[in-house]
N, CA and C atoms as a LAMMPS dump frame, in Angstrom:
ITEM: TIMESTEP
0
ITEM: NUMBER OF ATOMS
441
ITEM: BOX BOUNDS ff ff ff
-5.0000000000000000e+02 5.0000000000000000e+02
-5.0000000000000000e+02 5.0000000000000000e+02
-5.0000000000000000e+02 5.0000000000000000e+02
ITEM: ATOMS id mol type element x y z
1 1 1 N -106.527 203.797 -474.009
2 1 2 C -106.874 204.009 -472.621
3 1 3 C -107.474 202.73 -472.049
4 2 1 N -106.822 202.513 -470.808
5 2 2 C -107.397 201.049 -470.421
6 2 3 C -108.599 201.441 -469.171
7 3 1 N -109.473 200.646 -469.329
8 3 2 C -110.705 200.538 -468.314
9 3 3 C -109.91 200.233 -466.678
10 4 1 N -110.382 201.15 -466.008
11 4 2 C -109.907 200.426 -464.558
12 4 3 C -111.233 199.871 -463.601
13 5 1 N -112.046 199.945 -464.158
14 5 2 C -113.224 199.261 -463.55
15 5 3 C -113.343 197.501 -464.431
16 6 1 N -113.23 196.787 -463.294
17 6 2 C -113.046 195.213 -463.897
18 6 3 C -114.553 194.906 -464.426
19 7 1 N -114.563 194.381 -465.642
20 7 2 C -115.879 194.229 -466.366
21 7 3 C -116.22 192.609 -465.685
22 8 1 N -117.481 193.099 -465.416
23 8 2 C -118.066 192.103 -464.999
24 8 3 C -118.135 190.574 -465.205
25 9 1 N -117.919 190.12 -466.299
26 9 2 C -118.244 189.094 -467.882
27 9 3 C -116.714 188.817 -468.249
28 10 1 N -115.97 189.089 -467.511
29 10 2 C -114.933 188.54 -467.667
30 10 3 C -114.534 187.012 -467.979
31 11 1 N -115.672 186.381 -467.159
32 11 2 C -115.375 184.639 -467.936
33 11 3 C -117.031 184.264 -468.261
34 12 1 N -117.116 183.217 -469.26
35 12 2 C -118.228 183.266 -470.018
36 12 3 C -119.186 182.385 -469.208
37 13 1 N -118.961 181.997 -467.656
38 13 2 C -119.755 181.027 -466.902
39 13 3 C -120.592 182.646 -466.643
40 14 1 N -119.674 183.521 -465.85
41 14 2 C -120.462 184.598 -464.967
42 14 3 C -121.489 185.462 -466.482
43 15 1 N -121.005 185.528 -467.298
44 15 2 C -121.923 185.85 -468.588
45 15 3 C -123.18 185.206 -468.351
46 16 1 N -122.897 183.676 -468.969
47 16 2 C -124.179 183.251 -468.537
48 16 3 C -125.212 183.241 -467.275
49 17 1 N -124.426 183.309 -466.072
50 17 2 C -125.365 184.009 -465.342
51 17 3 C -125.646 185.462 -465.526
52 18 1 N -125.207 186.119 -465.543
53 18 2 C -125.708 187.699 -465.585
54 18 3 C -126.686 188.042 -467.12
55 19 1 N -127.065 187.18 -468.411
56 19 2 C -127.208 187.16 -469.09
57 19 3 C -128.655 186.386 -468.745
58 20 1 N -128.817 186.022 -468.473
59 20 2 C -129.705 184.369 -467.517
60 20 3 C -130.84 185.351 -466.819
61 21 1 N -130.002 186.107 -465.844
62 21 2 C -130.636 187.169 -464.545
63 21 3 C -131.39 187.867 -465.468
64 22 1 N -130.8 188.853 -466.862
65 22 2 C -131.357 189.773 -467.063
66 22 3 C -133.057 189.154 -468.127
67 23 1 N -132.736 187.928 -468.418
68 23 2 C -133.511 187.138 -469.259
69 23 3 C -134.829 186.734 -468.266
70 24 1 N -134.741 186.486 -466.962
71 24 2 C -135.27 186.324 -466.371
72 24 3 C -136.322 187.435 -465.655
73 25 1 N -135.747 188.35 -465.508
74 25 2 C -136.409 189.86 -465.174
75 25 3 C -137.586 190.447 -466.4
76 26 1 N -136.535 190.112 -467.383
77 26 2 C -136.983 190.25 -468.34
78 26 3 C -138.73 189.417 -468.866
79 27 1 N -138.496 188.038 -468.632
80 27 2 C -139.612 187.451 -468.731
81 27 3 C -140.705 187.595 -467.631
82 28 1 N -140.22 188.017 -466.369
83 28 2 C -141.119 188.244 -465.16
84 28 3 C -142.623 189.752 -466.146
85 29 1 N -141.415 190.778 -466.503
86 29 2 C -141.875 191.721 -466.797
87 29 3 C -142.881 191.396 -467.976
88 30 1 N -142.843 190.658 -468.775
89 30 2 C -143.426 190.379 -469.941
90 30 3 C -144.31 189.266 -469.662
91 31 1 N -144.122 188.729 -468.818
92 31 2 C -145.91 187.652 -468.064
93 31 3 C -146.659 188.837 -467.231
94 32 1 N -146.067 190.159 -466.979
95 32 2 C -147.301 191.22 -466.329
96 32 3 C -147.889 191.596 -467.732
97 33 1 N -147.01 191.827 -468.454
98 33 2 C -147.49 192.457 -469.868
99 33 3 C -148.053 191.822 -470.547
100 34 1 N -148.209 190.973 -470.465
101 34 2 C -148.971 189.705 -471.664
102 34 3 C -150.396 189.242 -470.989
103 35 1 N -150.588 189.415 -469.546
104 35 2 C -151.559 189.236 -468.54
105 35 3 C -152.312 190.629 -468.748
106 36 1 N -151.853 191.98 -468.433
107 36 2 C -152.355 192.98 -468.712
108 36 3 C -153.047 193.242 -469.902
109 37 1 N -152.221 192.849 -471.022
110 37 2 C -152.465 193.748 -472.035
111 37 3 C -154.295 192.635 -472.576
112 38 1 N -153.991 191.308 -471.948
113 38 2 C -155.091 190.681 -472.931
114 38 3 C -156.219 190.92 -472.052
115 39 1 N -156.336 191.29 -470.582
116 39 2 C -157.761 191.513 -469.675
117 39 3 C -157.879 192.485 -469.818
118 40 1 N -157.295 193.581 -470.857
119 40 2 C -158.056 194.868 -471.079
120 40 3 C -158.603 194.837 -472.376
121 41 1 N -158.615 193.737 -473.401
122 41 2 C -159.106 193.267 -474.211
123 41 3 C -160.499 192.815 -473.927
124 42 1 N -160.274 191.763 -473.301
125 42 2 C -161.333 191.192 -472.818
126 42 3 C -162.283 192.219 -471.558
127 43 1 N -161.837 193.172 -471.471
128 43 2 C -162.46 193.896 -470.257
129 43 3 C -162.926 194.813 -471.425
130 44 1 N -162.587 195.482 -472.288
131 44 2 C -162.922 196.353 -473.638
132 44 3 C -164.272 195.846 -474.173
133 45 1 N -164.126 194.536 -474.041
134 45 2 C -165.202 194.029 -475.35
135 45 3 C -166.538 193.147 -474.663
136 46 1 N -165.835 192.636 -473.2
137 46 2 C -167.31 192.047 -472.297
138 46 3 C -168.457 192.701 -472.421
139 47 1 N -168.795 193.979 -472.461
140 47 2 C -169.727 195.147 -472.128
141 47 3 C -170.451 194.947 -473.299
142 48 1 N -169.888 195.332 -474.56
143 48 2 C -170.411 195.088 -475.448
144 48 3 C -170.778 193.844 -476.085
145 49 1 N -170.439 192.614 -475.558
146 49 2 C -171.059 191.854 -476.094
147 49 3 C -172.254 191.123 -475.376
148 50 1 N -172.093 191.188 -474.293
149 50 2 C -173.185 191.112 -472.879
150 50 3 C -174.655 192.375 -473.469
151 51 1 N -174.292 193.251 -473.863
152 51 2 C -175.169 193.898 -474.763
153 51 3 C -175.679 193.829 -475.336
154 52 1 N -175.098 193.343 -476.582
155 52 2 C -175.432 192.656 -477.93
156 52 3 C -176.343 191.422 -477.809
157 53 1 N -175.753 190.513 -476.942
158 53 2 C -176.725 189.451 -476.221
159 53 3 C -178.059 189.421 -476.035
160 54 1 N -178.03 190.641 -474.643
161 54 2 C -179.013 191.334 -474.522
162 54 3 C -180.482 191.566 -475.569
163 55 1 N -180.284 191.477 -476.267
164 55 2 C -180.46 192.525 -478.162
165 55 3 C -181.945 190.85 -478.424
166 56 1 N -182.965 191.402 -478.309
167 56 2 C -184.515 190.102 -478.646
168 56 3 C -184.144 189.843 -480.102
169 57 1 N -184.257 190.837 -481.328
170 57 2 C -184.072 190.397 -482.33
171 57 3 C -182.944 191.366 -482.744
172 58 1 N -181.44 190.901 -482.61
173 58 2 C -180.616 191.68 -483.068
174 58 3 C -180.375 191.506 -484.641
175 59 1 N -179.753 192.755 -485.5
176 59 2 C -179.622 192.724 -486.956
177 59 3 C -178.7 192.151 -487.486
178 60 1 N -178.529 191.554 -488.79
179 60 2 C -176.959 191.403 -489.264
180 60 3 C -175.966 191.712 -488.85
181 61 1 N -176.22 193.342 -488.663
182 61 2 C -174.923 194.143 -488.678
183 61 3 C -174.405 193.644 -486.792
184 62 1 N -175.528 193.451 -486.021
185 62 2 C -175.257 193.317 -484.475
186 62 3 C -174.446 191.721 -484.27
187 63 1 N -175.44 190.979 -485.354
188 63 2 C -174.861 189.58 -485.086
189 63 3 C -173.128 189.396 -485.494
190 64 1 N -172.941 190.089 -486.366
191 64 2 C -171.26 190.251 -487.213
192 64 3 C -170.913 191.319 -485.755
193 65 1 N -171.44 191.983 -485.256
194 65 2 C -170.401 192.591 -484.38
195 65 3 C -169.763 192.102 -483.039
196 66 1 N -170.799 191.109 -482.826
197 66 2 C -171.027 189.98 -481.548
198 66 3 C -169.68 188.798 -481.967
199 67 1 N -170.346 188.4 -482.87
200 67 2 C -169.482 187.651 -483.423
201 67 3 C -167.761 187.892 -483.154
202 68 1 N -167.497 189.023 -483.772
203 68 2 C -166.145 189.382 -484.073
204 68 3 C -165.672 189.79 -482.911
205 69 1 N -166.378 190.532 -481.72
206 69 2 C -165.995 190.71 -480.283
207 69 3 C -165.719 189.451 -479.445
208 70 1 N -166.333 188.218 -479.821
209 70 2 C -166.462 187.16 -479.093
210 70 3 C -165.227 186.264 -479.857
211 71 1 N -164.85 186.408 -480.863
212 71 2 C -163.607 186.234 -481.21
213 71 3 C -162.531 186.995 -481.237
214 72 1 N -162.577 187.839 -480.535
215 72 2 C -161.839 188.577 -480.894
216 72 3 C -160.91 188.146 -479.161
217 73 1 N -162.21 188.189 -478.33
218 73 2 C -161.973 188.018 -476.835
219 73 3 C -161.168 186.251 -476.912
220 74 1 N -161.798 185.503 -477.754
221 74 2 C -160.934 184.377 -477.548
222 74 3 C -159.61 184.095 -478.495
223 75 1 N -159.405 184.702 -478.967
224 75 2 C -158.11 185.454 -479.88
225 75 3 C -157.085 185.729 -478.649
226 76 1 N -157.48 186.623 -477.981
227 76 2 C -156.9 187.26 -476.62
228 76 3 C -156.661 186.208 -475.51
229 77 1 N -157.471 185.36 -475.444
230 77 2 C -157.245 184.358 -474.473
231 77 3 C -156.337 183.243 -474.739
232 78 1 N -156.327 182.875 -475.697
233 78 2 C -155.646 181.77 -476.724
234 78 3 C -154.222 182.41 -476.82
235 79 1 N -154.142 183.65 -476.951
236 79 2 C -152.604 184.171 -477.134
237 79 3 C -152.099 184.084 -475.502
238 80 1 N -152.984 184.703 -474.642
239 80 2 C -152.132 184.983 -473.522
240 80 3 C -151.77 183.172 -472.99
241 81 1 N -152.826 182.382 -473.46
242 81 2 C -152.294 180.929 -472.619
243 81 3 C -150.976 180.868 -473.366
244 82 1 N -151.084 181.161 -474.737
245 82 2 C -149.239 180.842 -475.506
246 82 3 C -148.112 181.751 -475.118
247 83 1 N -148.19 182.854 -475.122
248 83 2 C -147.234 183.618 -474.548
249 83 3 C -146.973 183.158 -473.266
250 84 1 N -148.061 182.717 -471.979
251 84 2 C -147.531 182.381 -470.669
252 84 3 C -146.59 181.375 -470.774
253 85 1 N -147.266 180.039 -471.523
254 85 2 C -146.069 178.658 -471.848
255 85 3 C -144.697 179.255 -472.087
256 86 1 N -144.554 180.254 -473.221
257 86 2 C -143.513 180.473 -473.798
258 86 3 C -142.701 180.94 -472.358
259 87 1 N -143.452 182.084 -471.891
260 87 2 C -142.499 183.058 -471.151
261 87 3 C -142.204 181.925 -469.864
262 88 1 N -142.766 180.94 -469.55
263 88 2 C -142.78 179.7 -468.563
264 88 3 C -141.363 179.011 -468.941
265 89 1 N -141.492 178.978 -470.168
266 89 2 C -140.031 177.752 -470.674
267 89 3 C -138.785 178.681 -470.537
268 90 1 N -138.925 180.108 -471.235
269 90 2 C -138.134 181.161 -470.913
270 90 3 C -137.761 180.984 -469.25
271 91 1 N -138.38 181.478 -468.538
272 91 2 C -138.181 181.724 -467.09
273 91 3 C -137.326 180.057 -466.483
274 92 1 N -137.873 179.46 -466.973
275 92 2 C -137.04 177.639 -466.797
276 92 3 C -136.182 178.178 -467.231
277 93 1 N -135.938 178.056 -467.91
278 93 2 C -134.08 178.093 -469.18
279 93 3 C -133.594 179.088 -468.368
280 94 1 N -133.992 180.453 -468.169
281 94 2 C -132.844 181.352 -467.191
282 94 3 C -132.653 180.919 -466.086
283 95 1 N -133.795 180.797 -465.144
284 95 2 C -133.259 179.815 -463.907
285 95 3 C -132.082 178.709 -464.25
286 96 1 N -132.115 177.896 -464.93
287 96 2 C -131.21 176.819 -465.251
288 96 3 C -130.06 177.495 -465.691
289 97 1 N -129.877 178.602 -466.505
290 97 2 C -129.051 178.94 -466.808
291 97 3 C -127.835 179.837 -465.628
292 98 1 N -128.913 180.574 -464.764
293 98 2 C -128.225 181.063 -463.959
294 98 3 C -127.535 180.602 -462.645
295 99 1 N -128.591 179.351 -462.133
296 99 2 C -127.509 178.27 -461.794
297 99 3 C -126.148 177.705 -462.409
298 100 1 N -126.136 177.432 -463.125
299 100 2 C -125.578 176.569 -464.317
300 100 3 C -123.745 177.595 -463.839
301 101 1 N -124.292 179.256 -464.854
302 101 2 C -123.199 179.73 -464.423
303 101 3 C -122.615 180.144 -463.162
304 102 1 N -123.631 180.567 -462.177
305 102 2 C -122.855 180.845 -460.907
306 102 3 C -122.395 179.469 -460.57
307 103 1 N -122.915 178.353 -460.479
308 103 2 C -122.498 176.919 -459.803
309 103 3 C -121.22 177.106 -460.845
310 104 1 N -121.067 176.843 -462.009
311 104 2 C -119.224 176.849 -462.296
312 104 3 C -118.174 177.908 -461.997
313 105 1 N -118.986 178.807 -462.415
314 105 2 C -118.424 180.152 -462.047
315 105 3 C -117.455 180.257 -460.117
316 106 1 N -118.614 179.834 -459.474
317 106 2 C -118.206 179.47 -458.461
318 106 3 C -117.143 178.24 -457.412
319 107 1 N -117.786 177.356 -458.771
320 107 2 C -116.559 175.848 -457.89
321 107 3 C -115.641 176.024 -459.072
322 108 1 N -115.011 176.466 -460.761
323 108 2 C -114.464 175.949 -461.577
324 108 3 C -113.115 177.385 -461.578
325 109 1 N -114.021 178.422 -461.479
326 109 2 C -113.006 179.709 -462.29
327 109 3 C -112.687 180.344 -460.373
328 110 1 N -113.787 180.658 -459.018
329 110 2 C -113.242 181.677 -458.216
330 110 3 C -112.161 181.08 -457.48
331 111 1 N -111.978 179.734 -457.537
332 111 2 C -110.682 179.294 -456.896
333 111 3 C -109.788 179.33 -457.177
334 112 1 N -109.578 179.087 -458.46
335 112 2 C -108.262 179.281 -459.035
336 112 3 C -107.656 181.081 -459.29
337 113 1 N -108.866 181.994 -458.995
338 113 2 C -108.825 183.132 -458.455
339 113 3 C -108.448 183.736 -457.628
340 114 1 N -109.043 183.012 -456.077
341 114 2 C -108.379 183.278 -454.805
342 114 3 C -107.127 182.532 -454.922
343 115 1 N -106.942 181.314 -455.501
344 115 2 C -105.53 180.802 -455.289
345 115 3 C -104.483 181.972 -455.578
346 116 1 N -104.869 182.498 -456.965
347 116 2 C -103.596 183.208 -457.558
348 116 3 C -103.654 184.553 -456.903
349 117 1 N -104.568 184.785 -456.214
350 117 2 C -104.626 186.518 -455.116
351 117 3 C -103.352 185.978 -454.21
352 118 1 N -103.456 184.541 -453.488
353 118 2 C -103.087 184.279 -452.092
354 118 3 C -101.707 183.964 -452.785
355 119 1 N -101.435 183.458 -454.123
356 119 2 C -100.121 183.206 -454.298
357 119 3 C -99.328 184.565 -454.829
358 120 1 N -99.833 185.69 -455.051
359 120 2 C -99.618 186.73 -454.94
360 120 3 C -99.526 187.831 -454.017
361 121 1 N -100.229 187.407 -452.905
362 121 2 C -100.001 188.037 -451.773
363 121 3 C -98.408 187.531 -451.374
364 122 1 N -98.185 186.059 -451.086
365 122 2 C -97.252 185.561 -450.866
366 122 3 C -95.836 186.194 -451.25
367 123 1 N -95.826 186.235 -452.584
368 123 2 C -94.727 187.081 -453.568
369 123 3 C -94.455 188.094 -452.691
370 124 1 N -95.782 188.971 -452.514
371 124 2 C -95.184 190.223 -452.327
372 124 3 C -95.086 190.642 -450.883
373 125 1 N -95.491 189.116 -450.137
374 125 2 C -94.939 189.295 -448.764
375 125 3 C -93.018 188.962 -448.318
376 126 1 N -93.221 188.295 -449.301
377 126 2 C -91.828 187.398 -449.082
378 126 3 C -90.591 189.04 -450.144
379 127 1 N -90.818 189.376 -451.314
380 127 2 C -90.66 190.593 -451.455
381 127 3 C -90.69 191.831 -450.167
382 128 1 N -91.092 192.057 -449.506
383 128 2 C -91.342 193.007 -448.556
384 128 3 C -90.33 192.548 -447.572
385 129 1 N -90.692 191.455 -447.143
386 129 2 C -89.634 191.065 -446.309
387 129 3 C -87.944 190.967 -446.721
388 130 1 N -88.099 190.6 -447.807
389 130 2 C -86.296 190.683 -448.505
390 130 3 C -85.956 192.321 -448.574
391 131 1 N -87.128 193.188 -448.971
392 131 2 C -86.324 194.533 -449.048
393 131 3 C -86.207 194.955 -447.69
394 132 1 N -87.165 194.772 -446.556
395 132 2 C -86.889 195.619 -445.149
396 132 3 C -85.312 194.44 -444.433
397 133 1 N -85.2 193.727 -445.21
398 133 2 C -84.055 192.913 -444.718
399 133 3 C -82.419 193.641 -445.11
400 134 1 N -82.784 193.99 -446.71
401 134 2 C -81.333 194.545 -447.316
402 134 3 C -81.55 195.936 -446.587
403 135 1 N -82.975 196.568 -446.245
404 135 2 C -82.841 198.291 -446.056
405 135 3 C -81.758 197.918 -444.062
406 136 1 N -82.486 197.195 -443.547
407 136 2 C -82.317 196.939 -442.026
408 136 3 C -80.661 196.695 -442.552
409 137 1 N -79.922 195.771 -443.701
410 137 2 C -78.528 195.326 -443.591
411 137 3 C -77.557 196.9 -444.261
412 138 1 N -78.406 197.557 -444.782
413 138 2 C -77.852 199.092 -445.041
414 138 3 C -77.756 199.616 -444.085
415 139 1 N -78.662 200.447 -443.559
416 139 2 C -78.834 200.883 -442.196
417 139 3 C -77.556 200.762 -440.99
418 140 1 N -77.341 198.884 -440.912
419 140 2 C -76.698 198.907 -440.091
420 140 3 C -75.397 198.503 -440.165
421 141 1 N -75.303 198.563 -441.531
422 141 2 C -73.921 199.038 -442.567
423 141 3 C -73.342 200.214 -442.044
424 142 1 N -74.405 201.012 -442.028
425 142 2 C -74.248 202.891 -442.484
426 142 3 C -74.06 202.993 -441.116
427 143 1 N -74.419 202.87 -439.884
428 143 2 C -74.285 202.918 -438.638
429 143 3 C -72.428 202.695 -437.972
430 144 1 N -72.341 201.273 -438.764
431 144 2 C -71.084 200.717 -438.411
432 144 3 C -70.103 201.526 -438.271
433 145 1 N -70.142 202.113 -440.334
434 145 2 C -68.954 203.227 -440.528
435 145 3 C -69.221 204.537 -439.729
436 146 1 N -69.938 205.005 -439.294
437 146 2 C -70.192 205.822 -438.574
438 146 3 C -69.172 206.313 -437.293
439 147 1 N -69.383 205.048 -436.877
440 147 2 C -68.131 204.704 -435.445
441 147 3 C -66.818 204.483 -435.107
């Protein structure tokens, strides 16, 4: 069974753009997520360590808990600056990429596209016209003997 809906990705320029687009959405969504997920970290653990602070003579057990919150918060900060770079170079590369393919896609493969529509229209104009020519030389064939 053949598909009658034309697949999109038909040549590998428009791939790379549509591949590019979804990479790009993709990274938009994942710099909210990587922003989110680490200021609720750091929003989790401020309270308590602003607390702990607080604390005239805090114990072992307070100083190890301070400690590990206050690393824990720059753990969180340190990742989200790396994930942003990353998802930064990501978001470059799809932009580039999705130029890349619509710009060929567009000057290399749709012309030679419309060419072969318009040299196909042609065919089947010049076709159309040869058959209403033989139907019109029947016709007035069939008329002749008539008389």
């Amino acid at each position: 069974m053949q598909s009658q809906i034309p697949v999109p990705t038909d040549n590998i320029y428009k791939f790379y753009a549509l591949f590019s687009l979804l990479l790009l959405v993709f990274s938009f969504s994942a710099v909210l997520y990587v922003g989110t997920a680490a200021n609720e970290v750091i929003l989790a653990n401020i309270v308590e360590v602003e607390t702990l602070k607080q604390e005239k003579s805090p114990t072992v057990t307070q100083q190890v808990r301070r400690a590990a919150l206050e690393r824990r918060m720059e753990i969180a900060t340190s990742d989200r600056r790396f994930f942003l770079v990353v998802l930064a170079l990501l978001i470059v590369g799809s932009c580039w990429g999705i130029f890349y393919g619509f710009k060929k896609w567009h000057t290399q493969i749709q012309p030679v596209l419309d060419a072969t529509a318009c040299t196909q229209l042609e065919l089947v104009q010049v076709e159309l016209e040869t058959a209403r020519a033989k139907l019109a030389k029947l016709h007035s064939g069939a008329t002749d003997d008539d008389t």
